[in-house]
C-alpha positions as CSV (number, residue, x, y, z in Angstrom):
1,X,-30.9,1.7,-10.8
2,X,-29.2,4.2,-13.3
3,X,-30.0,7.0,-11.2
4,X,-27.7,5.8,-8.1
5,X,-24.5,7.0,-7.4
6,X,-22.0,6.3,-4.8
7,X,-20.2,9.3,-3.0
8,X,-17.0,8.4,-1.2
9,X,-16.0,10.6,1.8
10,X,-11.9,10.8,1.3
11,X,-11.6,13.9,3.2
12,X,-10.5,13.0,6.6
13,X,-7.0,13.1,8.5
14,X,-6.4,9.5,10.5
15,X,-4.5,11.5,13.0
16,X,-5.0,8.4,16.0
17,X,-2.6,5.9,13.4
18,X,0.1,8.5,13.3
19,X,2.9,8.0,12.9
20,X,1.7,6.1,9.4
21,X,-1.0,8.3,8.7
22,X,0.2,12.0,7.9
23,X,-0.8,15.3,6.8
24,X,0.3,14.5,3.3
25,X,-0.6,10.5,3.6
26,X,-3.6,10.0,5.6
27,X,-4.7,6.7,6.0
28,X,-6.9,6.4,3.6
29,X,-3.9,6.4,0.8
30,X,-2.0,4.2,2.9
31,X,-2.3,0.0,2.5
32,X,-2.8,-1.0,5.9
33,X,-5.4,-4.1,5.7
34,X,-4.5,-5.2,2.2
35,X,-1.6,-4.6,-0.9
36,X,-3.5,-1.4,-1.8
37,X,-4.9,1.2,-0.2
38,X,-7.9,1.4,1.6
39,X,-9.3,4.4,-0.6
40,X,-8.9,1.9,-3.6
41,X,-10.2,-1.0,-2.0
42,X,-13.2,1.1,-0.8
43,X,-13.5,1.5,-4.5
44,X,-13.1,-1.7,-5.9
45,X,-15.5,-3.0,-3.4
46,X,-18.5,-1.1,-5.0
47,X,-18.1,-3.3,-8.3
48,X,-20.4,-4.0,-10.1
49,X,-22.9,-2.1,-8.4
50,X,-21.5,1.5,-9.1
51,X,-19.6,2.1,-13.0
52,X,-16.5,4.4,-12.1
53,X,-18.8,7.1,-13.7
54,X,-21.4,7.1,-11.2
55,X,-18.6,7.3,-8.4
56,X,-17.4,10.7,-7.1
57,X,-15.0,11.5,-4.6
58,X,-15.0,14.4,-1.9
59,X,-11.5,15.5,-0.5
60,X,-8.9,17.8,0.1
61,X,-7.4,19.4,-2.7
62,X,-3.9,18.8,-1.5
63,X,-5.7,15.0,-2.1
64,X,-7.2,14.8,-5.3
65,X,-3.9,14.0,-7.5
66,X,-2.8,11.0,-5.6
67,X,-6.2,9.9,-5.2
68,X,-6.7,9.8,-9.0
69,X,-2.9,7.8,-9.3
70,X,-4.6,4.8,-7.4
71,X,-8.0,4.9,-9.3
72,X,-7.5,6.6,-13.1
73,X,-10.9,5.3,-14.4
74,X,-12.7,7.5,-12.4
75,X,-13.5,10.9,-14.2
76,X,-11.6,13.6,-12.9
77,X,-14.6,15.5,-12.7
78,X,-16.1,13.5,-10.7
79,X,-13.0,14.3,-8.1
80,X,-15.2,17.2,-5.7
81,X,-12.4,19.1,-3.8
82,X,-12.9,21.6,-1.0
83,X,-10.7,24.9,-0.7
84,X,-10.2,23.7,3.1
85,X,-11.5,22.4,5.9
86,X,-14.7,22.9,7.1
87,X,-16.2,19.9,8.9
88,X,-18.0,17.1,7.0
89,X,-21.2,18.7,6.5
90,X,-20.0,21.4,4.0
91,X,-18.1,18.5,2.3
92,X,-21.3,16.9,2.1
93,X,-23.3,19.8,1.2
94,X,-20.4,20.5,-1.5
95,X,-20.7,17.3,-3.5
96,X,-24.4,16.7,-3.4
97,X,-25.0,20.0,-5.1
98,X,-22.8,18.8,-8.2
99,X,-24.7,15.9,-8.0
100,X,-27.6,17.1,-8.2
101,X,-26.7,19.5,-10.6
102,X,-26.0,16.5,-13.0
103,X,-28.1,13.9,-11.4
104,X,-30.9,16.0,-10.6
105,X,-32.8,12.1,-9.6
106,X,-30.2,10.9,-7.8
107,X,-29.5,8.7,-5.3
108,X,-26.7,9.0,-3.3
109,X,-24.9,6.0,-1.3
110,X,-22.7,8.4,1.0
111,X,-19.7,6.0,2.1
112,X,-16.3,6.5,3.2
113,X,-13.0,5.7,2.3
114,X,-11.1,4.7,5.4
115,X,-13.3,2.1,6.7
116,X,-12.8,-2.0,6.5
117,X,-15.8,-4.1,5.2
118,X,-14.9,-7.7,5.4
119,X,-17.9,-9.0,4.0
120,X,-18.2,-7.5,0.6
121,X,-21.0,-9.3,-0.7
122,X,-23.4,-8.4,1.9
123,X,-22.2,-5.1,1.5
124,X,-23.0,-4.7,-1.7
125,X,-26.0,-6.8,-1.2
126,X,-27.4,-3.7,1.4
127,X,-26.6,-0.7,-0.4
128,X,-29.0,-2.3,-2.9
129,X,-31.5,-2.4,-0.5
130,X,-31.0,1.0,0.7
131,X,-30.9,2.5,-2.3
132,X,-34.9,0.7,-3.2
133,X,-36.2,2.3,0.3
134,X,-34.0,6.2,-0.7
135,X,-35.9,5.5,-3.6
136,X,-39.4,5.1,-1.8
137,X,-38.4,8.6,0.3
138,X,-36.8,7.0,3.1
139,X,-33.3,8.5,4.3
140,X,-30.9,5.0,5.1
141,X,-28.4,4.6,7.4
142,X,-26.3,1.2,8.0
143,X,-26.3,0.1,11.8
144,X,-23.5,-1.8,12.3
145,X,-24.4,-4.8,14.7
146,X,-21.9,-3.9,18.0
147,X,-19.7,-6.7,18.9
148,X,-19.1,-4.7,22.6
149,X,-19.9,-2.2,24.2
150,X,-17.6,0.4,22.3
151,X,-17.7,4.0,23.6
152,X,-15.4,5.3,20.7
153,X,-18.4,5.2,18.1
154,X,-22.2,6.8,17.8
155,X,-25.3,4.2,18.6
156,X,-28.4,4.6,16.4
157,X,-31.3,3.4,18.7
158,X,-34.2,1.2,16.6
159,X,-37.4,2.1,17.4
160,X,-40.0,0.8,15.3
161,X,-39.7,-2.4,13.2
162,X,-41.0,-1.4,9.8
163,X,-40.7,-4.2,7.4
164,X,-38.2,-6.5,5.7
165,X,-36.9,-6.4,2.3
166,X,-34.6,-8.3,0.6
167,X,-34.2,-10.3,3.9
168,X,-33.2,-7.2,5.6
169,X,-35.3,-5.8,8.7
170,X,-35.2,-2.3,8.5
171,X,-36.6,0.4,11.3
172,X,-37.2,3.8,12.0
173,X,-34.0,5.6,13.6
174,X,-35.4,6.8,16.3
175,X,-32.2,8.4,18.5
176,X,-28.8,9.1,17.5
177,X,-26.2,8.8,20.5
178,X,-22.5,10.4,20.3
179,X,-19.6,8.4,21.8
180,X,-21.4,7.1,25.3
181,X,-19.4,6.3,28.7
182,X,-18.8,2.1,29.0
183,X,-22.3,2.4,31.4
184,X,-24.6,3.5,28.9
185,X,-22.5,1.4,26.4
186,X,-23.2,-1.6,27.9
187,X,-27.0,-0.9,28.1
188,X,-27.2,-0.1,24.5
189,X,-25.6,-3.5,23.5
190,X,-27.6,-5.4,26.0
191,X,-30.7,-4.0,24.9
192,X,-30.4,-5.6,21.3
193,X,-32.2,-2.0,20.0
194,X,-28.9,0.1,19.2
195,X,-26.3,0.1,16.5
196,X,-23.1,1.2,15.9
197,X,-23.5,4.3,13.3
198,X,-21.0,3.7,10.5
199,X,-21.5,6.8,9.1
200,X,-22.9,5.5,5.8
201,X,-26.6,7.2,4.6
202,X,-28.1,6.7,1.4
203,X,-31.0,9.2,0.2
204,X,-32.2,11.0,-2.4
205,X,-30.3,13.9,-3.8
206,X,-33.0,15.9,-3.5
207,X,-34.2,14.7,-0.4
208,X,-30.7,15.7,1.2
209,X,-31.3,19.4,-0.3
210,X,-34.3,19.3,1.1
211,X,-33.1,18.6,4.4
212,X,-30.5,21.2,4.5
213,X,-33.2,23.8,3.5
214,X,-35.2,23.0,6.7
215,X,-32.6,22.5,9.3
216,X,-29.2,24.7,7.6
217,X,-31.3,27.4,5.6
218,X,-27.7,29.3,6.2
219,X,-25.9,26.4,4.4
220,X,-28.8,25.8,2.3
221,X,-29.0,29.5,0.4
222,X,-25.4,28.9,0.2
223,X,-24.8,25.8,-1.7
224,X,-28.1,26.7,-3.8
225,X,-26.6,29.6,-5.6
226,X,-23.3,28.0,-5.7
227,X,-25.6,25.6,-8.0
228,X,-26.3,28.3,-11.1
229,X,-22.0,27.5,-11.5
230,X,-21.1,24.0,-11.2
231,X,-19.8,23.0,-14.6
232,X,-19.0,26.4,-15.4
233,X,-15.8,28.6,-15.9
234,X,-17.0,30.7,-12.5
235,X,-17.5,27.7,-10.2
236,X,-14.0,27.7,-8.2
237,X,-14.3,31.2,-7.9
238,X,-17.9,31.2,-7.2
239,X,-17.0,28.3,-4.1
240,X,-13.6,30.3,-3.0
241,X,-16.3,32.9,-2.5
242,X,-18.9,31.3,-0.2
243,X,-16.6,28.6,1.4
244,X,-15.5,30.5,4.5
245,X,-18.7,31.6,5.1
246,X,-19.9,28.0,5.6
247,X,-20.7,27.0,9.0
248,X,-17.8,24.2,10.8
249,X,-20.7,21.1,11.8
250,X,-20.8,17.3,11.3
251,X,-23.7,15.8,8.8
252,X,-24.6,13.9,12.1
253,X,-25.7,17.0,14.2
254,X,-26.0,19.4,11.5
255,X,-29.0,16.7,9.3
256,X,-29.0,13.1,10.8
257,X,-30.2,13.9,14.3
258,X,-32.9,15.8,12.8
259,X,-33.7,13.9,10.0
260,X,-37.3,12.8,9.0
261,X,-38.1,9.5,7.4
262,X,-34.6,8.0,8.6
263,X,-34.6,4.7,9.2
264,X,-32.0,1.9,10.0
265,X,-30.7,-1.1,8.3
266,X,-28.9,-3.6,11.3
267,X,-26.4,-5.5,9.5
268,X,-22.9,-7.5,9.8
269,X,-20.5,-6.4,7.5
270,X,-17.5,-7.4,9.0
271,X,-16.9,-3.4,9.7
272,X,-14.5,-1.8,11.3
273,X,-13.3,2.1,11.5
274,X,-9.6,1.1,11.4
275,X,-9.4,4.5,13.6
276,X,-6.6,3.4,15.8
277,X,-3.8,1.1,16.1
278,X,-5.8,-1.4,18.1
279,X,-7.9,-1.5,16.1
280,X,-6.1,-2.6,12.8
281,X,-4.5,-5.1,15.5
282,X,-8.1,-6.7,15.4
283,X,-8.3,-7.0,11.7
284,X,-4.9,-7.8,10.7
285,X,-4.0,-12.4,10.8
286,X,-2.4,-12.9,13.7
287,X,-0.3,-15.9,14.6
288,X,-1.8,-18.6,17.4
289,X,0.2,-16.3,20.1
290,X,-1.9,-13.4,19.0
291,X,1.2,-11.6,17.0
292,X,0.8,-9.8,13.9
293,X,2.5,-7.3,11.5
294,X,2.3,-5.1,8.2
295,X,0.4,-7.1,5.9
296,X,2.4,-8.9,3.1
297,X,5.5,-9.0,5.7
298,X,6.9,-11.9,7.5
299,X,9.9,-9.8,8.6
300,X,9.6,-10.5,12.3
301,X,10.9,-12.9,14.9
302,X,9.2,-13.4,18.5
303,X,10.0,-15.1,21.6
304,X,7.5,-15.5,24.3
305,X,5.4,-12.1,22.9
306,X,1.9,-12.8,22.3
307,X,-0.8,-10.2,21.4
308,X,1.7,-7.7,19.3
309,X,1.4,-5.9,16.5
310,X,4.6,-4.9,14.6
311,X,4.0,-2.6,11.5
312,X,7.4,-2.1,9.9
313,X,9.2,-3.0,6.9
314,X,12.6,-4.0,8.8
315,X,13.5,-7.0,10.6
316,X,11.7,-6.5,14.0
317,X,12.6,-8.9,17.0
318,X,9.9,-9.2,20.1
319,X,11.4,-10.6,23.5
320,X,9.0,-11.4,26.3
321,X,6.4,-8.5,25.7
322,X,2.9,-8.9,25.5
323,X,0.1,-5.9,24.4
324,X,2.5,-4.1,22.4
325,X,2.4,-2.0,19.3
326,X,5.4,-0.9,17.5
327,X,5.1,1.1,14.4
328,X,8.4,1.9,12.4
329,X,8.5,4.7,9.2
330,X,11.8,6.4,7.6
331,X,11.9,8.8,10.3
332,X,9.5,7.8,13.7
333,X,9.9,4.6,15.9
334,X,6.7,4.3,17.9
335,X,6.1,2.0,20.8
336,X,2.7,2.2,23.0
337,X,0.5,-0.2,25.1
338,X,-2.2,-1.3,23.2
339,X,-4.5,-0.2,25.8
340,X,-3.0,3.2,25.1
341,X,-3.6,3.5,21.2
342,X,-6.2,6.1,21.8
343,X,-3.3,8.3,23.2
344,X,-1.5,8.5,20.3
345,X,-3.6,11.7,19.3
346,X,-2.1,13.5,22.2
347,X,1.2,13.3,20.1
348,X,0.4,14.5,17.4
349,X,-1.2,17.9,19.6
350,X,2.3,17.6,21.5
351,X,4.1,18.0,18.1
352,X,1.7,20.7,16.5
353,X,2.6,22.4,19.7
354,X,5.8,22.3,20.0
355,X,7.3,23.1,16.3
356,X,7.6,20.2,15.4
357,X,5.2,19.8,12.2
358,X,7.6,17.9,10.3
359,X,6.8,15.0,12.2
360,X,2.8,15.6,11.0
């Protein structure tokens, strides 16, 4: 399809795998799965599907040069920065409107670039399928099939089956669930009708204009006349302009809950959000005691420690600990309880609150 794009979400902070991920390196630059970083593996990974000219980028500004250092065959157009902050919505909003300005057919793969995908082929094998049915009208989300009952992610609930192509069921999306206590959880996942949201919608350009017009008309009028400018000498001073006006609001409650002719694609990918140190623990090769450490280093010796994770580049030595995460950089030595890798986002409020940003 020579109308389909892919648009990678780059934007966000990592703040729960501090003390790696920082204001100036969030984990998205950072290599924490495999040798390069997860923003250019989340590239690499849409090959051959996507040309680097039908892949754009939304981030921070403070972002957009080292992002273009780890993947130079993208067009720097194609590099969609916001002034600041303003939720994922605007960012959204933001980079569909160039888009569409370009593309005015479009179909947009929305994806991000901090998640692991382990199973690339049926990866790429979906988005084809998804981008067929944005092409019929339909609004797709990927349901990631829950491996347990997680209550750190959003469920989609499936109502209706609809049909099957490519030897993918696909039905409507019928409920979207934020973050649900282990109860409710464990309900969803034994009912066999939810999946994980991953965060990952393909639809029609226009469709997603569309949808901002009847749900955001504030946002809508906003990014429309921002429109008249992209590719023009006034557009950064046409979006420094509107931007602070733009409301603060996810994409999930501000279109997806609301959505009309969603529907969701249950599928393994071998996915995960790499959102916290446990997590990566999960991904990462551990040894038959359950150990594990950066990837690419073997710089570690154990003795009767099982179930660790040791991120550092130095020697690190392990004596009779068990559910342990240690992360070493130049200038912070972090141990925690891997039950307590949540937490870690308490530090980095401790340290904003305390003067002590040069730690962020």
């Amino acid at each position: 399809m020579q109308n389909y794009v892919a648009l990678i979400l780059a934007g966000g902070g990592g703040t729960r795998l501090w003390p790696m991920s920082r204001q100036n390196t969030p984990k998205q630059m950072l290599p924490l799965v495999e040798q390069h970083s997860m923003f250019k593996v989340s590239v690499d990974r849409l090959a051959p599907l996507f040309t680097p000219e039908r892949i754009f980028i939304s981030t921070a500004e403070s972002y957009v040069e080292g992002l273009q250092e780890e993947c130079p065959d993208i067009p720097a157009e194609n590099f969609i920065a916001e002034p600041s902050a303003r939720n994922n919505a605007a960012a959204v909003a933001l980079a569909i409107t160039v888009i569409e300005k370009r593309f005015p057919d479009a179909i947009v793969a929305m994806l991000t670039a901090d998640h692991h995908i382990g199973k690339t082929d049926i990866f790429r094998d979906v988005l084809k399928t998804a981008g067929q049915l944005a092409e019929e009208g339909k609004i797709v989300t990927l349901g990631i099939s829950p491996a347990f009952p997680s209550t750190g992610f959003g469920y989609i609930q499936q109502g209706e089956s609809i049909g099957n192509k490519n030897d993918f069921d696909y039905f409507v999306a019928s409920r979207f669930t934020e973050k649900p206590d282990l109860v409710r959880a464990t309900q969803f996942v034994a009912s066999g009708k939810y999946s994980w949201n991953s965060g990952m919608f393909i639809w029609q350009a226009k469709k997603a204009m569309a949808e901002f017009e009847r749900q955001q008309k504030e946002m809508h009028t906003l990014f429309k006349d921002l429109q008249t400018s992209v590719d023009t000498p006034d557009f950064e001073t046409a979006l420094n302009t509107m931007w602070e006006k733009t409301p603060k609001i996810s994409i999930d409650y501000a279109i997806m809950e609301g959505a009309e002719d969603m529907v969701v694609i249950p599928v393994d990918i071998g996915w995960s959000d790499v959102g916290t140190w446990s997590s990566l623990y999960d991904i990462l090769d551990q040894d038959k005691f359950g150990n594990c450490g950066k990837n690419g280093s073997e710089r570690r010796i154990v003795l009767d420690t099982k179930d660790t994770l040791m991120f550092s580049d130095k020697l690190t030595v392990a004596i009779g600990v068990d559910n342990i995460i240690v992360v070493e950089t130049d200038d912070v030595l972090m141990v925690c309880h891997k039950d307590r890798a949540q937490d870690v986002k308490q530090i980095v409020t401790y340290l904003r609150e305390n003067d002590m940003e040069d730690y962020l």
